[in-house]
N, C-alpha and C positions, 0 to 999 in steps of 0.2 A: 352112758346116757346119750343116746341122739335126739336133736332139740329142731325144729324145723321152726323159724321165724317169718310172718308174713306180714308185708306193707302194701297197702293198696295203692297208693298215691303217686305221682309223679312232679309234686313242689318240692321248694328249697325251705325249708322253715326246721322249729323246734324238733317238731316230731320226725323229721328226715335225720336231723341232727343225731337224736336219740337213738334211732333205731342203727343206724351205722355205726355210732362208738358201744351201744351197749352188745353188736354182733359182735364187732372188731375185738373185745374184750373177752367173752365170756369162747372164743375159739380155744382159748387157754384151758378153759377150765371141765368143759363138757367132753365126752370121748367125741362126739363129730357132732357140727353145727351146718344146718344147711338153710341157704336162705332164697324167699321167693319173694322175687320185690322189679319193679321196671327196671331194663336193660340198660339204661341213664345212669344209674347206681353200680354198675357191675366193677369199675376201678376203684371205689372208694374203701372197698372192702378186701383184707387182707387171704395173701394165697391159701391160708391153711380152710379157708372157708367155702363150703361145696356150694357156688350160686348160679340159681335156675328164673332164668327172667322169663318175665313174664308181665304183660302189660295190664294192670287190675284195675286202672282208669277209667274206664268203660262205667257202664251201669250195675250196679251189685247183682240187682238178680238174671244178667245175663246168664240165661241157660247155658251157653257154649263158655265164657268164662267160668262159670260156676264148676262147668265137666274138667275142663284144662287142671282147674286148682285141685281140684280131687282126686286127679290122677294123678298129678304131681307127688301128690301126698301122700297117694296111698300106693305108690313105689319105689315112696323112700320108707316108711315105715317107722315115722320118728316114735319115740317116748313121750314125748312133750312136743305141740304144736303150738304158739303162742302168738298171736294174731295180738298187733299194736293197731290202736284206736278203731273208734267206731265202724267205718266198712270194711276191714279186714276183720274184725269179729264179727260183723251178721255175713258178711260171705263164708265165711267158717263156720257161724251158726244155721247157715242153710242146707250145707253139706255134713254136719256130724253126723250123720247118720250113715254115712260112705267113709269113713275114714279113720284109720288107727290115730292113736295116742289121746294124753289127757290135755284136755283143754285148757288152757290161758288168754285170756282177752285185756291186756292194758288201755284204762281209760286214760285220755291226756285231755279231756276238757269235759265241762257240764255241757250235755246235749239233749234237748225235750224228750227224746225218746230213746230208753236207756235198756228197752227186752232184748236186745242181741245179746247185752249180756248176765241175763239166767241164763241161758243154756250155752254159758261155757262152766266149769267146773273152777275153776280158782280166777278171781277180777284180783287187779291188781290197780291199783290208783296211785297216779304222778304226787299226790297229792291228797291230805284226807276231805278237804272239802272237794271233789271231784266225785267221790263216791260216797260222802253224807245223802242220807237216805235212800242209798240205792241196799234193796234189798237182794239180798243173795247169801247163803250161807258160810261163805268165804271170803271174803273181803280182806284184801290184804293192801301196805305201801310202803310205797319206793320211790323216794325223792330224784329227779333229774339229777346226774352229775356232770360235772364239768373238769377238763382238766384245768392245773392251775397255769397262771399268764406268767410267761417268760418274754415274753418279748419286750418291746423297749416302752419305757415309759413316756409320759408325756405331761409339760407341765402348764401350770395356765397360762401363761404368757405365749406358750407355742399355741396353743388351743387359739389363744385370739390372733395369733398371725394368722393360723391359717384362714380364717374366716372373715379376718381382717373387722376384728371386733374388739372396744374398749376392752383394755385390759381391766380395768377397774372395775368392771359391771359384773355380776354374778350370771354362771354360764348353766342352765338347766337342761339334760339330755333326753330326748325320749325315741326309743328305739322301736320297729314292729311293720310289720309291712299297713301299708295306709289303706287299712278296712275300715267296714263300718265296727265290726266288733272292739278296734283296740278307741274308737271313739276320739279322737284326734281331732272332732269336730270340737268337741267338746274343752278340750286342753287350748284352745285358740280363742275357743269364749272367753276362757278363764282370765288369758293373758294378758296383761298390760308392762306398756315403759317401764313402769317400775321396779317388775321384775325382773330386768334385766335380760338376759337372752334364751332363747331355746331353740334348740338345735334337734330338730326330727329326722331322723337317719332312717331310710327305707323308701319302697317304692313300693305299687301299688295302686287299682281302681280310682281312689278316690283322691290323687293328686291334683287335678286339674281343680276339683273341687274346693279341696283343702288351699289349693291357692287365690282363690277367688274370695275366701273366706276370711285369707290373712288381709288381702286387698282392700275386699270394704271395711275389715276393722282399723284399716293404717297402720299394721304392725307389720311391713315389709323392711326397717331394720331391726327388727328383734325377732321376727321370728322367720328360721331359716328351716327350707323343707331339704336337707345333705345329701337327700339320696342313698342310695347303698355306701357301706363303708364293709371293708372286712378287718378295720383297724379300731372298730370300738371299742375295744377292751385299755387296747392305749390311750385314748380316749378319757374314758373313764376316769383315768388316774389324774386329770386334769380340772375333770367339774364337780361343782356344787352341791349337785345334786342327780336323783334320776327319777321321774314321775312317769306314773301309768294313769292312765284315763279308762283303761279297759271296758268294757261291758261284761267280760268273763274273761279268765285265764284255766289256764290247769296250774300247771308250775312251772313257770317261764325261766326259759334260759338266759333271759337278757338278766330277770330278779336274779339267778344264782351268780353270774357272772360280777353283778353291779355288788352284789353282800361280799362275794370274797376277792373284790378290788376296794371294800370297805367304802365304796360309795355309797351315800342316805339315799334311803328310796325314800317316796309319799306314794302312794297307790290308793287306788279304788278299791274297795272291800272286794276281792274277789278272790280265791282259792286258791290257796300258796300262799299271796301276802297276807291275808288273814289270818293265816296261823305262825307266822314268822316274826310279823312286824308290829313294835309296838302301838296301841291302839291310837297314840297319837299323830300318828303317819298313816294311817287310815280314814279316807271318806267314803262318803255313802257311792253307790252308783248312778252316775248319771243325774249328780246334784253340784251344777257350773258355782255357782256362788262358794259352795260350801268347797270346791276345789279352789276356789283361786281363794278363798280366806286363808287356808290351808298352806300354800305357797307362799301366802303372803308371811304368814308368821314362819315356815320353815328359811325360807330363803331372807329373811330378816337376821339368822344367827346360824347358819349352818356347821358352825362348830359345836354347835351345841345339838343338833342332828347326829352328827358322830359321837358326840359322846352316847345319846340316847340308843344308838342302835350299835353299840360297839360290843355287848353279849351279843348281839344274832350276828355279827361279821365273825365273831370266837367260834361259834357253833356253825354256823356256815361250811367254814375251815375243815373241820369235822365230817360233816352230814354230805356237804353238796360235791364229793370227791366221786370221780369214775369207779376208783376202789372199792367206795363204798356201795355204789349203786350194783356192782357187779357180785359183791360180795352177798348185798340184800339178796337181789335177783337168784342166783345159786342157792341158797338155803331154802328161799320158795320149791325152787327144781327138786333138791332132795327131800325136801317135806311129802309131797306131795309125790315123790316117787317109792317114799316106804309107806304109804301109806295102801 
């Protein structure tokens, strides 16, 4: 089975994340893997893997891109083409009618306009509320996986050195780059003193904003905008808690990470945590009151948070593993190749 993978994008995030380990993995297991993705990605990706760069950044329906990716494709001659999220599947669905093999389009978030993918033959979703209501004959999913954290722990008293914060106060994490979608505006309404601290890890558009925001509300010692970290996983083993403000997810790499370091998440009802997490760690979207009441009662007993969500960190263990996602992904391959 030759499998040909394509990533339109040129960011650093989840779906960069995914689309690199779920390559790097499945080389093993397909007879040849070949992948077309920006020339920025070409070391991340291990030798046994044929990779053909290519910059897909541009505009989707660039005619000259559009010609580049089909010739690509139709001189290698895969079995399986499987275009990850929205522009790499309508640029694959522009061109299927120029190109060998059976179609796959992975969705990794809810987007208004979702016909790119009818006309691929098997949708595959990060997540089942990603492809609730999308209609299509095939419908299939596959949980993000993550490898598990080996690296060194970290415990609350180093956590408040480093940021030089009461040890005694309850330390709240929220990670994502600072858009308007993970709503961070929103998580800064919520907050007060008495929550103790929160720590926003990431960079992004809306920093200058978001700081201006923490300003006029007078929570510039509690609430701290960290910046990028590539140590949050150690991190984690050190706080309270982890909150999403989202406006939409697919199924975030920070939630799988934060469940099998058996950190409590609180999240916005958005896909992924709404199928994971008990309905008591869920609020509405884009309802400030009803988030920060939410916190107020979660971070009032956070042990009692862990006990609450200590089945989904068990099944997490389970589900949210590279093994598994690679394993899921592969039996789609053969389904859908005896068929």
């Amino acid at each position: 089975m030759k499998v040909c993978q394509i990533m339109a994008g040129d960011e650093e995030g989840g779906l960069e994340n995914h689309f690199v380990e779920l390559c790097n993995g499945l080389v093993d297991l397909v007879d040849e893997l070949v992948v077309i993705a920006h020339e920025k990605y070409r070391e991340r990706f291990r030798p046994g893997i044929r990779f053909l760069a290519l910059d897909l950044s541009g505009k989707r329906r660039n005619p000259w891109l559009l010609y580049r990716l089909a010739s690509l494709i139709r001189k290698e001659r895969p079995d399986i083409v499987h275009a990850q999220a929205s522009k790499a599947v309508d640029m694959l669905a522009r061109i299927r009618a120029f190109v060998p093999g059976y179609r796959i389009g992975t969705l990794h978030g809810r987007k208004k306009n979702l016909g790119m993918f009818a006309r691929m033959d098997t949708v595959i979703g990060v997540s089942r509320g990603v492809v609730e209501g999308l209609e299509h004959p095939d419908v299939r999913v596959v949980y993000n996986g993550i490898r598990p954290y080996t690296g060194k722990s970290c415990d609350h008293d180093q956590l408040a050195g480093q940021f030089g914060l009461n040890p005694d106060l309850r330390v709240t994490l929220a990670i994502g780059r600072l858009a308007p979608v993970k709503a961070f505006d929103n998580l800064i309404k919520a907050w007060h003193p008495g929550l103790g601290y929160l720590l926003v890890f990431g960079d992004g558009p809306e920093r200058a904003s978001l700081e201006m925001l923490i300003k006029a509300r007078g929570l510039q010692g509690n609430v701290i905008l960290a910046g990028f970290r590539d140590d949050v996983r150690a991190l984690m083993t050190a706080a309270d808690l982890l909150v999403f403000s989202s406006h939409r997810e697919g199924f975030s790499y920070v939630l799988a990470e934060s469940l099998l370091t058996r950190l409590p998440v609180l999240s916005t009802a958005v896909p992924g945590a709404i199928e994971v997490l008990p309905p008591d760690y869920l609020v509405p979207v884009n309802d400030v009151p009803a988030l920060r009441q939410a916190l107020e009662r979660v971070l009032a007993a956070p042990e009692q948070a862990r006990a609450d969500q200590a089945a989904v960190f068990d099944w997490a263990r389970e589900a949210l593993t590279i093994d598994r996602m690679l394993a899921d992904t592969l039996a789609i391959y053969n389904d859908v190749t005896r068929n």
